[in-house]
C-alpha positions in Angstrom: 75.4 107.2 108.0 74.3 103.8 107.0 70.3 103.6 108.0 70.8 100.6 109.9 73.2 101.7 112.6 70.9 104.2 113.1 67.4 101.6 113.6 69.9 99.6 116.0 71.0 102.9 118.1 67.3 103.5 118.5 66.4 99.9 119.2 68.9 99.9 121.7 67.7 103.7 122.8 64.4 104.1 122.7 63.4 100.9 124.4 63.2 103.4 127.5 65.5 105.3 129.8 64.7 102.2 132.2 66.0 99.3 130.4 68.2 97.6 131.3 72.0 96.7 129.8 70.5 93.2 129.3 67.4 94.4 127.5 69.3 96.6 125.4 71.9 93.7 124.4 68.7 91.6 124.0 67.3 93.5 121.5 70.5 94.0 119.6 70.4 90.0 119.5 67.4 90.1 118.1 68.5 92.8 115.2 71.7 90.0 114.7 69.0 86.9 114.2 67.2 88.6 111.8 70.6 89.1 109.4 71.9 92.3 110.4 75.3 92.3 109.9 76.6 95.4 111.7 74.2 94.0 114.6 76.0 91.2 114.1 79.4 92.7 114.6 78.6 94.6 117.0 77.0 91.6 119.3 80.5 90.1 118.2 82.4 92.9 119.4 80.6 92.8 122.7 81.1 89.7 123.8 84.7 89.7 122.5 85.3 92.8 124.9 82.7 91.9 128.0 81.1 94.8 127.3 77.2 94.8 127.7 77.8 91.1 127.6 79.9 88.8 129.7 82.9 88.1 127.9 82.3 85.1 125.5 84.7 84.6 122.9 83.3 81.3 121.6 79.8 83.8 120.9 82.1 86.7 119.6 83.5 84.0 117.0 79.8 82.5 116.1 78.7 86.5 115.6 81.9 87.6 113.5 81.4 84.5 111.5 78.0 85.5 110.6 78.5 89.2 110.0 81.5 87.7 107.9 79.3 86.0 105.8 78.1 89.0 104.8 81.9 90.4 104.0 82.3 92.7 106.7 85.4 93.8 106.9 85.7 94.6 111.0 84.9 91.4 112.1 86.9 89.4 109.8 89.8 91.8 111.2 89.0 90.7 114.6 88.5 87.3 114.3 91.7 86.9 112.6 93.5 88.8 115.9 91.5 86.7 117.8 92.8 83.5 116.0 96.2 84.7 115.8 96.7 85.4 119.5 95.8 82.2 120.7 92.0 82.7 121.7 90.8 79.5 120.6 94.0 77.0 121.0 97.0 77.3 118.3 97.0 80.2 116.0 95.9 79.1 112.7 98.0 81.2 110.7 95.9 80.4 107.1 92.5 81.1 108.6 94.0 84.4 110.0 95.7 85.4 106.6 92.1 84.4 104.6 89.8 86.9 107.3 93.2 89.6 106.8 92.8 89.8 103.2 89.3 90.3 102.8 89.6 92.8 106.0 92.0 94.3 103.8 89.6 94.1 100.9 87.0 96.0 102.5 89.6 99.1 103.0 90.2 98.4 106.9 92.9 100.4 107.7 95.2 98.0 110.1 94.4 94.8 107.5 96.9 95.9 104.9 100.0 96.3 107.2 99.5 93.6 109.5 98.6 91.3 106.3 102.2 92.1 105.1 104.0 91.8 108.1 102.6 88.2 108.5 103.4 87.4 105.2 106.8 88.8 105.9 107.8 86.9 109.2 105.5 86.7 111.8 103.5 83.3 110.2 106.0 80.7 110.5 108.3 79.9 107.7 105.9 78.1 105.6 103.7 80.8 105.1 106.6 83.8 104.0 105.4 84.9 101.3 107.8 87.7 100.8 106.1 89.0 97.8 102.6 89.1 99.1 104.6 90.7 102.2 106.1 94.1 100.4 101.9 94.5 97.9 100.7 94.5 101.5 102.8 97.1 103.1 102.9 99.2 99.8 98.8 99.0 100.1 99.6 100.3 103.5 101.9 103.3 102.2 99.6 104.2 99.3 96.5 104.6 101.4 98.7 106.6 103.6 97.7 104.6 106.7 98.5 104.9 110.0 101.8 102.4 110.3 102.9 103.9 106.3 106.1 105.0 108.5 106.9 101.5 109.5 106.1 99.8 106.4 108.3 101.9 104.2 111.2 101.0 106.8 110.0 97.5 106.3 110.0 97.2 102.7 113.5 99.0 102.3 114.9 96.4 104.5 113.3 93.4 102.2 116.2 91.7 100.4 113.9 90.8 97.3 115.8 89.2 94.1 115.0 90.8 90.9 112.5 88.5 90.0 110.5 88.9 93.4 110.7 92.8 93.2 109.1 92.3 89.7 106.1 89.8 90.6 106.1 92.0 93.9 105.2 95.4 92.2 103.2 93.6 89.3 101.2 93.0 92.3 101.3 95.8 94.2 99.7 97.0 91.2 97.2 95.1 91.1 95.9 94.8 95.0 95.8 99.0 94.3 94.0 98.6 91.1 91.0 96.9 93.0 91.5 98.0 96.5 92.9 101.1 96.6 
């Protein structure tokens, strides 16, 4: 276990059976302002969910941000659901498929399938990308994730030419050459 979740669950802990919910998300604050990024996430997580905090999702944004800067993988996850169902105005498909891939990156383990099913045909017609689409879902079936099941049904159904299926497992090959 990473040392730092562990100072944060006794910040949050130890500052007396007494404290309060508010003191408690206080001091977490105070662990995200001084660069922590699973702080970070976390104070992103709870105002994205009301929990601890009232709901907030212009502060869950501002916290995910910053704990992305730091490449965590969770919050660009949940940003990028957060962006693509509508939280703040008109899905911005790009931004979502940027904070997807580096979710993916980091070995979360929705990221790779839900990556490949937007590129496949959930963002809009100008960003199919049917290649990108079937190395996302095979990610998903190599790592033997969760929705491996619905991705093989997916990628049998792809009607990819010969040329596609080619740059398609070139780089399939290559997303599980550096991500696994």
């Amino acid at each position: 276990m990473d040392f730092r979740v562990i100072i944060i669950a006794l910040l949050l802990t130890l500052s007396g059976c007494q404290s309060t919910s508010n003191e408690k998300m206080e001091n977490l604050e105070k662990v995200a302002e001084g660069g922590d990024n699973y702080a970070q996430y976390l104070l992103g997580y709870s105002y994205e969910r009301g929990d601890g905090n009232p709901k907030d999702l212009s502060k869950a944004k501002y916290w995910y941000s910053k704990s992305i800067e730091q490449g965590n993988g969770r919050s660009a996850y949940n940003l990028a659901i957060l962006i693509l169902s509508s939280s703040f105005g008109e899905p911005d498909v790009k931004k979502a498929i940027q904070l997807l891939t580096l979710a993916a990156q980091q070995k979360h383990e929705r990221a790779p399938f839900d990556l490949g099913v937007l590129y496949y045909k959930m963002g809009g017609t100008e960003n199919v990308d049917l290649v990108k689409g079937y190395a996302w879902l095979q990610v998903t079936i190599h790592r033997k994730l969760e929705d491996q099941v619905t991705a093989k049904r997916i990628v049998s159904g792809l009607n990819l030419s010969t040329k596609q299926l080619q740059d398609a497992s070139k780089y399939t090959k290559e997303l599980i050459q550096k991500y696994g």
